[in-house]
LUMPA-343485 format. One line per field, with one value per residue: residue number from 1; x, y, z of N, C-alpha, C, CB in turn; residue in one letter. Coordinates in steps of 0.05 Angstrom, whole numbers, plus 5000, padded with zeros to 4 digits. Glycine has a CB too. Layout:
BEGIN
nr = NUM|...
n_u = X|...
n_v = Y|...
n_w = Z|...
ca_u = X|...
ca_v = Y|...
ca_w = Z|...
c_u = X|...
c_v = Y|...
c_w = Z|...
cb_u = X|...
cb_v = Y|...
cb_w = Z|...
rest = a|...
//
This chain:
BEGIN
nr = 1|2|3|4|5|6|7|8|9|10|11|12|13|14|15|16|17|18|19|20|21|22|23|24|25|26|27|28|29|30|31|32|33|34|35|36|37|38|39|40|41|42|43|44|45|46|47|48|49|50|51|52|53|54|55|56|57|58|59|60|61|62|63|64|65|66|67|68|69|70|71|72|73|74|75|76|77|78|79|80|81|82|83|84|85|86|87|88|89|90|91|92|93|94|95|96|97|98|99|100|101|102|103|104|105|106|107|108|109|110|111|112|113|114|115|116|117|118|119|120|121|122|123|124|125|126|127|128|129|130|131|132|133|134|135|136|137|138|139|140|141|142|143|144|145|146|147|148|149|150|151|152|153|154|155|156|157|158|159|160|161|162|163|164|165|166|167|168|169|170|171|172|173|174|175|176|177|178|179|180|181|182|183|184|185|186|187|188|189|190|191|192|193|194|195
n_u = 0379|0388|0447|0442|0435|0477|0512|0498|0513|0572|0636|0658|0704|0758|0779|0730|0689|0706|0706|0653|0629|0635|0607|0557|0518|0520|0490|0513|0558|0640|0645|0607|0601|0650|0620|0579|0540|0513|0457|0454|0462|0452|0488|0516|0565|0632|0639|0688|0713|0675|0671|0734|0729|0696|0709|0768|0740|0723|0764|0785|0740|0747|0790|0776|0747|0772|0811|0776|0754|0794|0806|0765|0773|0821|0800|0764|0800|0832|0788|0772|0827|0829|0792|0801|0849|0819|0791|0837|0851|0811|0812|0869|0858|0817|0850|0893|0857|0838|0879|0907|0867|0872|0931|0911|0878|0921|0950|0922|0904|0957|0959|0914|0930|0989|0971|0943|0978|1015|0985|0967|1022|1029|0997|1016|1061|1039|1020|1058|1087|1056|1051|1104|1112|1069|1107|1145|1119|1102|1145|1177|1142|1155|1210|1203|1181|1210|1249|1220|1214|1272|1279|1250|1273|1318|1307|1287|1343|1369|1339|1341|1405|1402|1378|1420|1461|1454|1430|1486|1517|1494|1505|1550|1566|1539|1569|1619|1596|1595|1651|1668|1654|1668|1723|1732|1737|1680|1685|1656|1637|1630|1591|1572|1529|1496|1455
n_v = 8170|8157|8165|8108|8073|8098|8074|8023|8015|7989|7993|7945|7895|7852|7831|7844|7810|7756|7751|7764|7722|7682|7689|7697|7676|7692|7738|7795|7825|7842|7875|7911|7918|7952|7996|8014|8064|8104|8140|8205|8215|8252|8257|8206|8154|8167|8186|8179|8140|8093|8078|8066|8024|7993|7984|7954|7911|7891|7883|7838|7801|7791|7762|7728|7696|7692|7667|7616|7606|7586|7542|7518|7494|7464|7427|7411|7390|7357|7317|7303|7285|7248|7212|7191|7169|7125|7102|7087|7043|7016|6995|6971|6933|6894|6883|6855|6815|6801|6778|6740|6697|6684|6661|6628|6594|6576|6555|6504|6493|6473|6435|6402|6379|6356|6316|6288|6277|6243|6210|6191|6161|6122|6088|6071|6058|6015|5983|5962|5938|5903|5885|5864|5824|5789|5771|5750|5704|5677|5669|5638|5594|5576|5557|5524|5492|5471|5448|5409|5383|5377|5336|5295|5288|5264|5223|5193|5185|5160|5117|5099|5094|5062|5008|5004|4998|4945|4916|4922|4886|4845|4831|4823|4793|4749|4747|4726|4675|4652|4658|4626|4573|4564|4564|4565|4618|4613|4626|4670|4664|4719|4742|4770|4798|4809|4856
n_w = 6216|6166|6164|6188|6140|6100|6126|6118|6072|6046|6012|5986|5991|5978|6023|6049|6029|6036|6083|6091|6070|6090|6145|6146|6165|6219|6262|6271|6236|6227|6191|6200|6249|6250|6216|6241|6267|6324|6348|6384|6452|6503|6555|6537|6520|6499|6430|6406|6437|6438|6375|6368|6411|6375|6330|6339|6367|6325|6284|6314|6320|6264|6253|6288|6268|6214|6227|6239|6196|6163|6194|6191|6138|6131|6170|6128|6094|6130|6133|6080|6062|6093|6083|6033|6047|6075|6030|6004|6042|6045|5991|5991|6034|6006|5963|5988|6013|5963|5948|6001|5984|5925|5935|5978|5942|5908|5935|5958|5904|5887|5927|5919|5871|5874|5913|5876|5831|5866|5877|5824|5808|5857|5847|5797|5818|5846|5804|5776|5808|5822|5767|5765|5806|5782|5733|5766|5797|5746|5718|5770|5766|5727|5725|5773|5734|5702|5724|5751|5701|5691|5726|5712|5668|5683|5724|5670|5652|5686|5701|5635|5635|5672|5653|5600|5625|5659|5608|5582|5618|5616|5560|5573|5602|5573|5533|5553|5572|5529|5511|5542|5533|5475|5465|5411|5356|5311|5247|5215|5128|5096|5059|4995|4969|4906|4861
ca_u = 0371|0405|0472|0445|0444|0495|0539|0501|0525|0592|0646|0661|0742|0764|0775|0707|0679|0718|0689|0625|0615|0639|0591|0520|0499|0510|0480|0530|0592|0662|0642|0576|0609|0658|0607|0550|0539|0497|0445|0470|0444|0454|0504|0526|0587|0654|0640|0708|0714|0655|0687|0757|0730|0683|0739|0782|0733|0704|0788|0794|0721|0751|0812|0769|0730|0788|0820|0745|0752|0824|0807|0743|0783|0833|0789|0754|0821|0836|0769|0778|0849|0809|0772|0818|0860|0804|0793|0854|0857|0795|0823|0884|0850|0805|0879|0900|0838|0840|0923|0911|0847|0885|0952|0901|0868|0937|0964|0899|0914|0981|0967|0906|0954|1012|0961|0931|1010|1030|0955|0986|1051|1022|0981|1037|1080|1035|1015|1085|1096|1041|1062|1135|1097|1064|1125|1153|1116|1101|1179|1174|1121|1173|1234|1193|1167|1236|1260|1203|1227|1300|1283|1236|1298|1344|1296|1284|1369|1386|1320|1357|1431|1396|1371|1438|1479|1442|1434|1512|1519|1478|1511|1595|1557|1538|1601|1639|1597|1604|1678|1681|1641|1670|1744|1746|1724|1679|1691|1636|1646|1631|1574|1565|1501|1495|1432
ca_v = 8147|8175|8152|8078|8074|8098|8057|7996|8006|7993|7978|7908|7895|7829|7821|7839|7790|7724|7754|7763|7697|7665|7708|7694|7660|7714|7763|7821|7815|7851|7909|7917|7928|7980|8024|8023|8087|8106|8171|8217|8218|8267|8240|8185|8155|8179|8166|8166|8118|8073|8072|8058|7994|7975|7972|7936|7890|7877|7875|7816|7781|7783|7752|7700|7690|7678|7625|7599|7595|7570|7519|7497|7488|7454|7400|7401|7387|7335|7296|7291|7264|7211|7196|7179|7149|7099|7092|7066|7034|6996|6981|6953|6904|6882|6876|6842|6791|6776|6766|6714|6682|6675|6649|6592|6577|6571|6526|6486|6464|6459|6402|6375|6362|6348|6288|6280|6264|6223|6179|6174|6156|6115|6072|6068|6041|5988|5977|5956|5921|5873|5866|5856|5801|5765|5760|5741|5684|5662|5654|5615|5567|5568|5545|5488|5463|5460|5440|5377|5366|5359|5314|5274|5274|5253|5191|5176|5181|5144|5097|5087|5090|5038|4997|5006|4983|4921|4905|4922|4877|4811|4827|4824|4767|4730|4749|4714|4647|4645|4651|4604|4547|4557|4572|4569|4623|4611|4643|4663|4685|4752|4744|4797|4801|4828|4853
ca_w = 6202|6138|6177|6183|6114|6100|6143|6106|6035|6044|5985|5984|5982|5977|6046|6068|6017|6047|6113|6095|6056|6127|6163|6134|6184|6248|6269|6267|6211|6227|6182|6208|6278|6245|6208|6259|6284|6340|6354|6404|6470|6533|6570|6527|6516|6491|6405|6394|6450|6417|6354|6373|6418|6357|6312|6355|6372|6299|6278|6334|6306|6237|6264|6296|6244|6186|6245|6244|6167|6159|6212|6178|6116|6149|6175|6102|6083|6132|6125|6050|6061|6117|6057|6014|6062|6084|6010|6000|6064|6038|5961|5997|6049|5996|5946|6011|6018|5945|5948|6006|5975|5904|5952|5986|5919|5893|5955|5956|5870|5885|5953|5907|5840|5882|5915|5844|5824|5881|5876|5804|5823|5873|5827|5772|5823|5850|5779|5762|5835|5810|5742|5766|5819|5766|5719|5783|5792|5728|5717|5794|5754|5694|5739|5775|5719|5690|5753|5748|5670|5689|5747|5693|5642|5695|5726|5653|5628|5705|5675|5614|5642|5684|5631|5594|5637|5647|5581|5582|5637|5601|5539|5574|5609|5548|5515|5569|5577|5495|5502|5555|5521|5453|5454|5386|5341|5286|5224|5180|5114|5077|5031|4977|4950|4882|4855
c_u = 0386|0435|0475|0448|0454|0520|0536|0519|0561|0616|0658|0699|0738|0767|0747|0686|0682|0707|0654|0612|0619|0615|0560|0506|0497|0502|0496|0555|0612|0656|0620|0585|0624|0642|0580|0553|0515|0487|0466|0447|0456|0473|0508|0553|0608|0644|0669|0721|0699|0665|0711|0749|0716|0706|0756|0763|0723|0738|0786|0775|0733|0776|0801|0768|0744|0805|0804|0755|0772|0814|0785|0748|0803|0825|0771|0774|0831|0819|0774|0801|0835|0803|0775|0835|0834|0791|0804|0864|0837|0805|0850|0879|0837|0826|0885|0885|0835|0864|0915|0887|0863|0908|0945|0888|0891|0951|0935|0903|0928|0980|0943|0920|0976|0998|0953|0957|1016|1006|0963|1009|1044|1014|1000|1052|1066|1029|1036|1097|1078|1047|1093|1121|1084|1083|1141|1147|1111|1140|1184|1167|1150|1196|1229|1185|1192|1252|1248|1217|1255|1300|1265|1265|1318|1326|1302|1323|1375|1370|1336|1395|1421|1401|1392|1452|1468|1437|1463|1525|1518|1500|1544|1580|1551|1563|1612|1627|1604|1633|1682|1672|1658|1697|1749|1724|1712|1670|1673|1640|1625|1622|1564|1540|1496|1467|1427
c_v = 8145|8150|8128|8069|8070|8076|8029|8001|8022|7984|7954|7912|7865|7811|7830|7811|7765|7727|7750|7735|7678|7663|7709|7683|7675|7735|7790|7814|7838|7881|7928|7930|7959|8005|8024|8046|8089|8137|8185|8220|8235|8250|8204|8172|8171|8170|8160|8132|8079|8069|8057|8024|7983|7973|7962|7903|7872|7875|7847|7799|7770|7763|7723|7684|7680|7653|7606|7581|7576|7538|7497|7485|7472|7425|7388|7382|7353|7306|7292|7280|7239|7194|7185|7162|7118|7085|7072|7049|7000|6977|6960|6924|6887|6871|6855|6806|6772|6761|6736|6692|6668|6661|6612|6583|6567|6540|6507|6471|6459|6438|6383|6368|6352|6312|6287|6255|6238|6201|6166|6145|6125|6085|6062|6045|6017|5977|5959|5939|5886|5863|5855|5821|5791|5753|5741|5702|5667|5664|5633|5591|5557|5545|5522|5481|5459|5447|5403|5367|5348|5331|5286|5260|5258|5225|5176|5172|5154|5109|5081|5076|5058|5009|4983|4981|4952|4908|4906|4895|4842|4810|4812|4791|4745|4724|4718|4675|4640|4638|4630|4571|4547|4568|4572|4596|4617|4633|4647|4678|4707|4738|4766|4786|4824|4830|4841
c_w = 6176|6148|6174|6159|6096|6109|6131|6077|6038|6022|5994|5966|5985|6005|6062|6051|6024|6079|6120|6085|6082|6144|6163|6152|6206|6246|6268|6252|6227|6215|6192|6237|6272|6243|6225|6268|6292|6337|6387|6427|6487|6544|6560|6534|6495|6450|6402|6410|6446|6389|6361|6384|6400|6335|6324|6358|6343|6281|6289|6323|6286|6240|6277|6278|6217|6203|6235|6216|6164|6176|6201|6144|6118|6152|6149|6091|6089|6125|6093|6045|6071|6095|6046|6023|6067|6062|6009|6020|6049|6009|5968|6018|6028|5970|5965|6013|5987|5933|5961|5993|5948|5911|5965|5967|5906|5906|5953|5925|5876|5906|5931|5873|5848|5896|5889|5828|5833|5876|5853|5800|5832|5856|5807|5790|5835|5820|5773|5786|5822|5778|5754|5785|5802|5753|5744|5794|5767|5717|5743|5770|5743|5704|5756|5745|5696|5707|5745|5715|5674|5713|5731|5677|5660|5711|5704|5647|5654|5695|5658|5612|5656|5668|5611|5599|5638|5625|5572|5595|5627|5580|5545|5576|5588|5534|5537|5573|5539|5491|5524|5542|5483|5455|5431|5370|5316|5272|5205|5158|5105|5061|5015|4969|4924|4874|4824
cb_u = 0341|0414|0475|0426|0448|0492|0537|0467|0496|0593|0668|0623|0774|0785|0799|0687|0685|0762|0694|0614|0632|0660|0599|0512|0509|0529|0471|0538|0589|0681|0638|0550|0633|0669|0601|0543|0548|0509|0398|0485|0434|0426|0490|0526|0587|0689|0628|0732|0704|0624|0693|0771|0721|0653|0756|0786|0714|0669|0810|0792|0697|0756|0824|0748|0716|0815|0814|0705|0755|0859|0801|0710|0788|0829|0770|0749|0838|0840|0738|0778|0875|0768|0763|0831|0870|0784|0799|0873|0846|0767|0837|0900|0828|0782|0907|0889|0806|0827|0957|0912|0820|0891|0954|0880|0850|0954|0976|0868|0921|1003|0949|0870|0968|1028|0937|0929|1034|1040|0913|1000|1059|1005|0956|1059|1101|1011|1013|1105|1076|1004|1067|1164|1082|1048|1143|1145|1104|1073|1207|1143|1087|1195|1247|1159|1127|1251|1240|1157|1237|1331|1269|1211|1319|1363|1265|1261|1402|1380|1304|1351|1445|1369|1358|1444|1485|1426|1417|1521|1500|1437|1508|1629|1535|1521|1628|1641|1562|1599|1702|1671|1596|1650|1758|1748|1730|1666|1710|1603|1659|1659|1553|1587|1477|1513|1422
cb_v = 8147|8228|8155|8064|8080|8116|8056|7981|8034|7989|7993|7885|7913|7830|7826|7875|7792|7718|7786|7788|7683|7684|7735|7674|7630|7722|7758|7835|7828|7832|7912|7885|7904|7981|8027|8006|8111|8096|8167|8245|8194|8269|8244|8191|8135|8161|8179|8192|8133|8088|8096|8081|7987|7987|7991|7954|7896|7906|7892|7821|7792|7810|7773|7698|7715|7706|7618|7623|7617|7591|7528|7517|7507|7470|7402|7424|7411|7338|7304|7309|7272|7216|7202|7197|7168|7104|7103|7074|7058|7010|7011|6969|6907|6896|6903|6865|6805|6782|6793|6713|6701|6694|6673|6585|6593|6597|6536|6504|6465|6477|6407|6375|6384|6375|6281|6319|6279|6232|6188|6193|6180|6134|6088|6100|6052|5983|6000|5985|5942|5877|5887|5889|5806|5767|5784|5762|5685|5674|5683|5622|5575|5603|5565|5480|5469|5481|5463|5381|5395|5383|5326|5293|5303|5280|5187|5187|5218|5158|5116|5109|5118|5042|5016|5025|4995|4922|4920|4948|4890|4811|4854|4846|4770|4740|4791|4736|4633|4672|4678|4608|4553|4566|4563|4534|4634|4591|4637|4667|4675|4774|4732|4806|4807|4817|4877
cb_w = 6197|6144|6201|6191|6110|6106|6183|6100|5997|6061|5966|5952|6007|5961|6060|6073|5997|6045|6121|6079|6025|6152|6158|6105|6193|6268|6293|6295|6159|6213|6151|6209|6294|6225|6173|6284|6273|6365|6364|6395|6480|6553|6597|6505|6515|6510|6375|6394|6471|6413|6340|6393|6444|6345|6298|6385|6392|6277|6290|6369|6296|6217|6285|6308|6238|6165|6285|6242|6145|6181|6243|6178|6104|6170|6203|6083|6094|6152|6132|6029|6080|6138|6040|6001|6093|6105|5996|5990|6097|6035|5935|6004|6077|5994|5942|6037|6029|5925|5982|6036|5968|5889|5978|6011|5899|5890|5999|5960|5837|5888|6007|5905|5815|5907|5937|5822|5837|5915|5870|5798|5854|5888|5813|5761|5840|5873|5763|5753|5876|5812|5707|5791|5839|5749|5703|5798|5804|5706|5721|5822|5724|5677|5755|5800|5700|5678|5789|5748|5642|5698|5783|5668|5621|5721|5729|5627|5619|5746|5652|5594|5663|5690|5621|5600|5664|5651|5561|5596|5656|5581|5523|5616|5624|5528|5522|5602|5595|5475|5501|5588|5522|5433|5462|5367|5342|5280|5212|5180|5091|5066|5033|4949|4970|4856|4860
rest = x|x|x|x|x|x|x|x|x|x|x|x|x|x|x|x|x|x|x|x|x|x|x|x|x|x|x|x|x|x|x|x|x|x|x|x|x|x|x|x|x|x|x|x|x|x|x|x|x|x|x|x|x|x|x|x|x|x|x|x|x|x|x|x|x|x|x|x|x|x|x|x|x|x|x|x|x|x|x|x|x|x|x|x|x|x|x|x|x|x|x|x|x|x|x|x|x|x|x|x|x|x|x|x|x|x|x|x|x|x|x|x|x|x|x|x|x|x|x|x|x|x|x|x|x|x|x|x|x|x|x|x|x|x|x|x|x|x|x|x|x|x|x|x|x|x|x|x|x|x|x|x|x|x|x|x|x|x|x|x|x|x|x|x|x|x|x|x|x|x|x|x|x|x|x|x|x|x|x|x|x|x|x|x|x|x|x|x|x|x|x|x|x|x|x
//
């Protein structure tokens, strides 16, 4: 019993320490296999034979057992990359969603200021279609009713050419029965009047 003991209090090296902190959870550790020793019985087995395959076999555990570790460190390793990966997987879709959101808020002002412009535009130029169309007509008006003036002035000058002439006409006409009835001229004189 002494022996069992014994075989527990064993010194702690650095590599049974990364073994044993592994190991808390099973039932038999790597060293625990080494230093077990057994009572003797009558027709037992070989000890050196029992030793030799318990150290072999608690070599080969420990061997598992730091794979086990490595491997569970490993996948610690990878999941905390995952992690970070799907972090930034997430910081970039959501960079992503507020890129195109800020992209269609940008195209959406730029189609309603570009209509905003052209409705401008739009309005300016009928604006200026209808002023140019009023001046338009009110110069029309201007040009008949200068149109009607000169056709007034020209009744009234053909009117008065009319008129003219006729009174041109009486006057040769008078002339001529005057010179026919009076071949002679008379002569009147030049009276001064003095004040």
């Amino acid at each position: 019993m002494d022996n069992d003991n014994d075989a527990m209090d064993v010194v702690e090296t650095e590599e049974t320490r990364q073994v044993t902190g592994i190991e808390r959870n099973l039932g038999v550790s790597p060293i625990e296999m080494r230093q077990r020793t057994f009572t003797s019985a009558m027709r037992g087995y070989d000890r050196q034979e029992v030793t030799a395959f318990l150290t072999e076999a608690a070599l080969d555990f420990e061997a598992v057992l730091r794979e086990n570790e490595r491997l569970r460190q490993e996948i610690f390793r990878l999941k905390t990359s995952l992690a970070q990966s799907r972090e930034l997987e997430g910081s970039l879709k959501t960079m992503l969603i507020s890129a195109q959101k800020i992209a269609d808020d940008m195209k959406e002002n730029a189609v309603q200021e570009s209509a905003r412009i052209v409705g401008e535009a739009e309005a300016r130029a009928e604006l200026s279609v209808q002023k140019a169309q009023v001046k338009l007509e009110a110069a029309q008006r201007e040009i008949d009713g200068l149109r009607m003036k000169r056709r007034e002035v020209e009744t009234s000058l053909e009117a008065t050419i009319s008129t003219l002439r006729g009174s041109l006409e009486y006057v040769r006409e008078q002339e001529r029965r005057d010179r026919g009835e009076n071949n002679v001229v008379q002569h009147r004189p030049h009276v001064v009047v003095s004040a």
